[in-house]
N, C-alpha and C positions, 0 to 999 in steps of 0.2 A: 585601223590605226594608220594615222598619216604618216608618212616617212621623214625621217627629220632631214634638212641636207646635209649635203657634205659644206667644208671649208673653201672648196676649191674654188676660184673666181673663172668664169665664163668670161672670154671675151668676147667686147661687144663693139664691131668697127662699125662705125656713121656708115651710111650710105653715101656715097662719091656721086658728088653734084656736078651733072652735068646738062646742055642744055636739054635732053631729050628725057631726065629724069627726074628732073629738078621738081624740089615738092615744096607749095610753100613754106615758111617757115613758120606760118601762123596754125597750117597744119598738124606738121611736125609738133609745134608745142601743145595743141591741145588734146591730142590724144594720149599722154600723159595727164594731163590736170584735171578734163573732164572722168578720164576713167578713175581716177583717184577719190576726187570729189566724189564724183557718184555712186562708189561704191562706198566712201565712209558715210554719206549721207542718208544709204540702205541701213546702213548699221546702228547708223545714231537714229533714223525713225523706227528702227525696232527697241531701242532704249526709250526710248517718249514712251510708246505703247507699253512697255515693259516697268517700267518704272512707277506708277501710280500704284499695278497689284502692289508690288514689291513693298511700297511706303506705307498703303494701306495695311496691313501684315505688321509688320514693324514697329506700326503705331498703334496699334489695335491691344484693348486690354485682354485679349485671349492668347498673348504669346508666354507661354509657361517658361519656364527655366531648361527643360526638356528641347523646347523647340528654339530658345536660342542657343543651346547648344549646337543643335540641329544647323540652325540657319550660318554660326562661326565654321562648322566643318565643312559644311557645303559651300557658302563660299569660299574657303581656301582651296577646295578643291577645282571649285570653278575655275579660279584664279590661276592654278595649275595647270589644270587640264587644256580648258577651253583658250585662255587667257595666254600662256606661256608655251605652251606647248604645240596648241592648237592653233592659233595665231601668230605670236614671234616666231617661234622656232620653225614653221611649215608654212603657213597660208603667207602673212608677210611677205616675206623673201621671194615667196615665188609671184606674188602681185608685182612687187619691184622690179623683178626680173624681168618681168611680162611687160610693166612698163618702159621702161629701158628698151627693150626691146620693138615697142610701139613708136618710141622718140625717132628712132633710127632708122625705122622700116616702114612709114606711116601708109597706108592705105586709106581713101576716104569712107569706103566703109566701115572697117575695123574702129577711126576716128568715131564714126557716129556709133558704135557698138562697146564702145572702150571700157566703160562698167563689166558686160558681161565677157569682153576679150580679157579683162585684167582676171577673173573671176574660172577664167579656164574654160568656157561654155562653146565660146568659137576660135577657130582659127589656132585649135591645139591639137594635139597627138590623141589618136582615139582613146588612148588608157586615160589619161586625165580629164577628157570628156565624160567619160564613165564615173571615175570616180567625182566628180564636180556633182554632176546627175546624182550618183550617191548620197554622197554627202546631204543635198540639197532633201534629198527624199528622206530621209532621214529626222530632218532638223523638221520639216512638214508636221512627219506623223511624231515627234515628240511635242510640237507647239499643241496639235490636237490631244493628246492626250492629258498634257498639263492642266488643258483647260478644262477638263473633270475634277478635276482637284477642289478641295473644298479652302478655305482660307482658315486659318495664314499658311497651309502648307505651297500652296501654289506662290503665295508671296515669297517665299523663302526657297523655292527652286528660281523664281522669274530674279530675284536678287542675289543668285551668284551669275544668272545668265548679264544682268547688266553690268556685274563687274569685268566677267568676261569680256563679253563686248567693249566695255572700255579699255579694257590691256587689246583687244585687237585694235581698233579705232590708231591708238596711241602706238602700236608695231606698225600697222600702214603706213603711216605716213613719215615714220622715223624711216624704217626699210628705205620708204622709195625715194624721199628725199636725198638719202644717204648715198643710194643708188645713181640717180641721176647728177648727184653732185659729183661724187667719183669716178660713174660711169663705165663701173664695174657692178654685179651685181653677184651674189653666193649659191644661186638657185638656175636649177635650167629652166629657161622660160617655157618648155615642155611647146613648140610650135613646130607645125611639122618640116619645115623648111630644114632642122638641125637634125632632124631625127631619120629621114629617107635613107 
């Protein structure tokens, strides 16, 4: 289970521009945007992929009355779980965080890495490495298993997964925008610099 956060706001001071540290500013801005982008762009080509079983299912004269039951619980549930929970409430926040935190502290690597720096994979504290790895293993061996599924059941899991992903898609980029506008963020960026 992901940990929700707290309220608390983290403060996040700019890096003090000096000649010997001085980062471009084209840098600066794009390891935010890139990581943003890139990772909602992860997210929406897993919706393309996902979305055809999903409509196929759907549309299909084999959906009983039974299975769209089936298919209104499940995704409300998605919607919940994966969607609110999982996304706004946990993975969001802490993307933003991470961004924000990218804006202010740019490295040229990290820049070129910023998808999976926002995503927790590098340049974090070993527990959230772990659990990112987690997670990630996780989501793997369920897309594998799904795909045994005969249809429309498989439709009707793959179509709470792209509602889901749309409530994530739509927390990203609310979070981080919000974040870097304000320039405060709700979530520790979990990077070990804060954590030593």
């Amino acid at each position: 289970m992901v940990p929700v956060p707290t309220d608390r706001q983290l403060p996040v001071t700019p890096v003090e521009r000096s000649p010997t540290n001085a980062t471009p500013e084209v840098l600066r801005l794009l390891g935010p945007f890139w990581g943003t982008s890139g990772l909602v762009a992860l997210l929406a080509w897993a919706i393309v992929r996902l979305f055809p079983v999903a409509a196929e299912a759907v549309s299909s004269s084999s959906m009983a009355p039974a299975h769209w039951l089936l298919l209104l619980a499940w995704s409300a549930g998605m919607l919940w779980a994966e969607g609110y929970r999982g996304f706004h409430m946990a993975f969001a926040p802490r993307v933003a965080s991470r961004a924000l935190h990218l804006l202010h502290h740019p490295r040229p690597l990290l820049v070129v890495l910023a998808p999976i720096y926002l995503m927790g994979y590098v340049h974090a504290t070993p527990e959230r490495r772990w659990r990112a790895m987690g997670v990630t293993a996780a989501i793997v061996v369920l897309v594998v298993l799904v795909r045994f599924l005969a249809q429309p059941w498989r439709g009707i899991v793959d179509a709470g997964v792209v509602l889901g992903l749309g409530v994530g898609i739509a927390s990203i980029l609310w979070h981080t925008a919000r974040a870097l506008r304000k320039g405060t963020a709700h979530a520790d960026p979990e990077v070990p610099a804060l954590h030593a």
